[in-house]
ZAVONU-235396 format. One line per field, with one value per atom (N, C-alpha, C): residue in one letter; atom name; z negated, y negated, x. Coordinates in Angstrom, 1 decimal, always signed. Layout:
# residues N
res [a,...]
atom [CA,...]
c3 [Z,...]
c2 [Y,...]
c1 [X,...]
This chain:
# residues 88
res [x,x,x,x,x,x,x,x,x,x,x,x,x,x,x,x,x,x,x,x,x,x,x,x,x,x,x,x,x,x,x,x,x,x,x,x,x,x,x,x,x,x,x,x,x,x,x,x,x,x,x,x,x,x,x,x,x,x,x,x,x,x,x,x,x,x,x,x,x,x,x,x,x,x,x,x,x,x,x,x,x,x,x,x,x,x,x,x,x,x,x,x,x,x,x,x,x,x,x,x,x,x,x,x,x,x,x,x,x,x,x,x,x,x,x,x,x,x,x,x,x,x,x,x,x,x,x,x,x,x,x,x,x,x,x,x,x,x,x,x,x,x,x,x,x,x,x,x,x,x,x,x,x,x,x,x,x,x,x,x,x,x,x,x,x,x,x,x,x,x,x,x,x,x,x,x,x,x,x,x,x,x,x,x,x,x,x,x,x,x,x,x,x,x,x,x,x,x,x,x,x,x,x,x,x,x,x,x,x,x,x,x,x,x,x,x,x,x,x,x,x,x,x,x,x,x,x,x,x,x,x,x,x,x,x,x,x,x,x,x,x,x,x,x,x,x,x,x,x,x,x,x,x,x,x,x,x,x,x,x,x,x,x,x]
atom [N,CA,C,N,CA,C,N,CA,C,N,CA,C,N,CA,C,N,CA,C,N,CA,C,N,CA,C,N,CA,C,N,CA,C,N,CA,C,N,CA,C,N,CA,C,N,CA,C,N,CA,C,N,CA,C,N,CA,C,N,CA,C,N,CA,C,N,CA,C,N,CA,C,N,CA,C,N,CA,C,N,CA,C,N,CA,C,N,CA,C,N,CA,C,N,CA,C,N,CA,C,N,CA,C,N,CA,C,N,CA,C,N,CA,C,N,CA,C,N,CA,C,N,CA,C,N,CA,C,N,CA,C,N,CA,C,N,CA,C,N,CA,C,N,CA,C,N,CA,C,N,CA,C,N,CA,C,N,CA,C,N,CA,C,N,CA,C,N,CA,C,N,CA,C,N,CA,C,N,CA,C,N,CA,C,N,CA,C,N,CA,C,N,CA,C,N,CA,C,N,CA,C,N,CA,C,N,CA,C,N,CA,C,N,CA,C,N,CA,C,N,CA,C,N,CA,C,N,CA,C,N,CA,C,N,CA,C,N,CA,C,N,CA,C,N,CA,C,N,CA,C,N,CA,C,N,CA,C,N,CA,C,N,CA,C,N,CA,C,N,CA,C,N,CA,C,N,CA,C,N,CA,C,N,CA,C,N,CA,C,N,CA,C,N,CA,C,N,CA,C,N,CA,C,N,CA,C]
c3 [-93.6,-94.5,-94.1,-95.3,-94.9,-94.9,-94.0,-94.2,-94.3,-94.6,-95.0,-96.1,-97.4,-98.3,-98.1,-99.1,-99.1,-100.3,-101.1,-102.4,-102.4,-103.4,-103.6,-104.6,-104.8,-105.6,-106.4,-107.2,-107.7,-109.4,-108.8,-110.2,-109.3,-110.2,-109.7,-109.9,-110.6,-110.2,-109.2,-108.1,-106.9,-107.3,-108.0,-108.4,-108.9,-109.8,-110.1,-109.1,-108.2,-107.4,-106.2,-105.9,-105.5,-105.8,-106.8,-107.9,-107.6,-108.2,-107.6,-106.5,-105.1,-103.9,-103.4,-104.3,-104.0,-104.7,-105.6,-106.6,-105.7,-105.1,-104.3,-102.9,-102.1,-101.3,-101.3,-102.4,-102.8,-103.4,-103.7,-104.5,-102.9,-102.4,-101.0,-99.8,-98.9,-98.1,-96.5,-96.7,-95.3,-95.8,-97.1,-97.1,-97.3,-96.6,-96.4,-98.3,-98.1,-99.5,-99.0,-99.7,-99.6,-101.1,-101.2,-102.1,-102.2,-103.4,-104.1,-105.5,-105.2,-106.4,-107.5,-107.1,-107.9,-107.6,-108.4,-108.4,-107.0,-106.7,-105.4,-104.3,-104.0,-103.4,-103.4,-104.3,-104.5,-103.6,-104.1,-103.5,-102.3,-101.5,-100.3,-99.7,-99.9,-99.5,-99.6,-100.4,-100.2,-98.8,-98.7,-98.2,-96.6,-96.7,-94.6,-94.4,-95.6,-94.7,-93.9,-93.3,-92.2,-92.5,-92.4,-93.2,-93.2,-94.5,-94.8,-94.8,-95.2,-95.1,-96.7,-97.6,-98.6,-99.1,-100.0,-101.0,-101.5,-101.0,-102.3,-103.9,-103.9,-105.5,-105.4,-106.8,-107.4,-108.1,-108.0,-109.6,-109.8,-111.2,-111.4,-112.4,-113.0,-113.9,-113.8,-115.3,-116.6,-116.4,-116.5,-117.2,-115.8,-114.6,-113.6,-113.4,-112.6,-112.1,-111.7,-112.9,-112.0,-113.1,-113.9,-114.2,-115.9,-116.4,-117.8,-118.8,-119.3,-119.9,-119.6,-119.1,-118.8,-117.7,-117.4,-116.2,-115.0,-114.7,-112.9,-113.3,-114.0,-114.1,-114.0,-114.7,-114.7,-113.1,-112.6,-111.7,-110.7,-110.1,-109.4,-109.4,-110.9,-111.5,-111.0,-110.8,-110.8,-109.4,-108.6,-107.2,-106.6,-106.4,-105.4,-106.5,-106.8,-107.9,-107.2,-106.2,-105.1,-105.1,-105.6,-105.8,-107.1,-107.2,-108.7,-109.1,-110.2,-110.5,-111.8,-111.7,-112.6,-113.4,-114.4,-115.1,-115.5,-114.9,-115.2,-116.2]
c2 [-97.2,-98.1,-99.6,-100.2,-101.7,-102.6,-103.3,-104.0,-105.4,-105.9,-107.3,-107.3,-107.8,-108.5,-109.5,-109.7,-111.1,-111.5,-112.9,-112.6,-114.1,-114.3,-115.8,-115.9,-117.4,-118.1,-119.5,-119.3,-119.8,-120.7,-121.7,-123.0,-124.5,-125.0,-126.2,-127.5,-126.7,-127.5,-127.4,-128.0,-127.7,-127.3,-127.5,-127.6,-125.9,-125.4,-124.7,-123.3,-123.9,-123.0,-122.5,-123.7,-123.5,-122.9,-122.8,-121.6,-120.0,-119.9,-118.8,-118.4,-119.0,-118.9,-118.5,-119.2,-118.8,-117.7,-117.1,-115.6,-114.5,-114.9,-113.5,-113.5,-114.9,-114.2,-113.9,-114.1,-113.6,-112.0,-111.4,-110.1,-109.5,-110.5,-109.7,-110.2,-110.4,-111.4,-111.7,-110.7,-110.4,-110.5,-111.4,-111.5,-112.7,-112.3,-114.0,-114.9,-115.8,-117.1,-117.4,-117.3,-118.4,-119.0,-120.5,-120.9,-122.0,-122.3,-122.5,-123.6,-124.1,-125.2,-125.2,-124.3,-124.7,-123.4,-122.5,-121.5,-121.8,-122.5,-122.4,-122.5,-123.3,-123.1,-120.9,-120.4,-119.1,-118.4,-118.6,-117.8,-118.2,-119.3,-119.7,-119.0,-118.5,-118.2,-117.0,-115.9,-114.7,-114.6,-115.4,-114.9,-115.3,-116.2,-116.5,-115.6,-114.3,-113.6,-112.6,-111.9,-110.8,-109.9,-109.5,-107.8,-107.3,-106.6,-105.5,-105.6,-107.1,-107.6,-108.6,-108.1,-109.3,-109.4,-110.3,-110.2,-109.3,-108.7,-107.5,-108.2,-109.3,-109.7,-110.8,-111.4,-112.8,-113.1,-114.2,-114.3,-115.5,-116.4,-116.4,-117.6,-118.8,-119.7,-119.7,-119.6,-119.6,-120.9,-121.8,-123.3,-124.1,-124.1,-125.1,-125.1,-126.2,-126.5,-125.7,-125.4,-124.6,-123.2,-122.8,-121.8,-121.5,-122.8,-122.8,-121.5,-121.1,-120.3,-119.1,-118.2,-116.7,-116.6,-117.4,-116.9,-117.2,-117.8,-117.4,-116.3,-115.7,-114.2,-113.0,-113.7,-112.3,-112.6,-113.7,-114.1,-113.3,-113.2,-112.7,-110.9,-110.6,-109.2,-108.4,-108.9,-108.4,-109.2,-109.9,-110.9,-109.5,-109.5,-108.6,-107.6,-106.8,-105.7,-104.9,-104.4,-104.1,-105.1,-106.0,-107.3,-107.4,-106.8,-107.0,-108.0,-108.8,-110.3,-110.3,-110.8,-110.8,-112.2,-112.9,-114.1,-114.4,-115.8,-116.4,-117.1]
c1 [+99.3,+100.2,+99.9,+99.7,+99.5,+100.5,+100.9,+102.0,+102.4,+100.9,+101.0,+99.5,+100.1,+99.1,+98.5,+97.5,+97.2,+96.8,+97.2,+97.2,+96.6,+95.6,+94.8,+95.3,+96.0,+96.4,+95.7,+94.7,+93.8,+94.1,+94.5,+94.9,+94.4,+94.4,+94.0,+95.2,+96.4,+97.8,+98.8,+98.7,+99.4,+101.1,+101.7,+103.0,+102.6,+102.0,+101.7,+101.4,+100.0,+100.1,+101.7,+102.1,+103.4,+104.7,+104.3,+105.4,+104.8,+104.0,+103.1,+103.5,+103.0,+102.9,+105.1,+106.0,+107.1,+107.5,+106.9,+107.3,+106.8,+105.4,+104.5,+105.4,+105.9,+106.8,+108.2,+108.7,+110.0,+109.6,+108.6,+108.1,+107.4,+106.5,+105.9,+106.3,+107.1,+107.7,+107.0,+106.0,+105.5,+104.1,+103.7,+102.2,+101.5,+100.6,+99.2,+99.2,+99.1,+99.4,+97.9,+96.8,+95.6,+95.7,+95.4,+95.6,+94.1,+93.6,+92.3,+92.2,+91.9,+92.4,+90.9,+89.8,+88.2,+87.7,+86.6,+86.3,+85.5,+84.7,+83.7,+84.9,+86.3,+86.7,+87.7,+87.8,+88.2,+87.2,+85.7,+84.6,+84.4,+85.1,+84.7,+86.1,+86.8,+88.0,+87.6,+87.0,+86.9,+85.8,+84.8,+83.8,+84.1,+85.3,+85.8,+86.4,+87.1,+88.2,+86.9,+87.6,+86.8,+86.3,+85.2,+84.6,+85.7,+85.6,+86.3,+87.9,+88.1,+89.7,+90.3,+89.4,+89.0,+91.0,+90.9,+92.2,+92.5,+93.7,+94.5,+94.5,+94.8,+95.1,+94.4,+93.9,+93.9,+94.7,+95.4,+96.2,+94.8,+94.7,+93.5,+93.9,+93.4,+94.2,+92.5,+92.4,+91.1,+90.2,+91.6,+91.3,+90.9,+90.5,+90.3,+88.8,+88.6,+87.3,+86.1,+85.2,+84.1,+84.2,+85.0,+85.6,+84.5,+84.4,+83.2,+84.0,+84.6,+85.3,+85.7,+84.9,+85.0,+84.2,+83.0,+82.1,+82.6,+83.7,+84.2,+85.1,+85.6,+86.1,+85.6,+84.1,+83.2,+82.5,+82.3,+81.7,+82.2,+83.9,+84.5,+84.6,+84.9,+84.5,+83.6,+82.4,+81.2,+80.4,+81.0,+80.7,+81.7,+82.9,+83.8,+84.8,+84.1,+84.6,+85.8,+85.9,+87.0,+88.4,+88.6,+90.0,+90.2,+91.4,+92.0,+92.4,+92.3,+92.1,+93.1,+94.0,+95.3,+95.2,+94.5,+94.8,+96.4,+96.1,+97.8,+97.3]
């Protein structure tokens, strides 16, 4: 049983992400907040956690830096297919 998440919070509006980041610990209360404001920073965030420790969730905002419409979606999809990626 795992007993701490970890959920990436990926917008590029800090107000924003910080809404986010207080719903997941009000919903998960015992789980890791990485937060990502640019798709390269998302993919640099997946690739420091530790083998075999990636993100339980993305929540995911379309519209930020680096994102071009759909390809850091598919980028992520098909880069780390194991992390379910939730668009906000």
């Amino acid at each position: 049983m795992v007993d701490r998440n970890c959920v990436l919070i990926a917008d590029d509006h800090p107000l924003m992400r910080s809404a986010l980041a207080q719903a997941v610990s009000q919903a998960l209360p015992r789980s890791e907040i990485i937060e990502a404001g640019t798709l390269d920073e998302v993919v640099k965030s997946i690739r420091l956690r530790p083998p075999g420790a990636p993100p339980d969730l993305i929540l995911l905002d379309l519209n930020m830096p680096g994102m071009s419409a759909y390809y850091g979606f598919f980028l992520l999809a098909l880069g780390f297919p194991g992390i379910p990626v939730i668009v906000v």
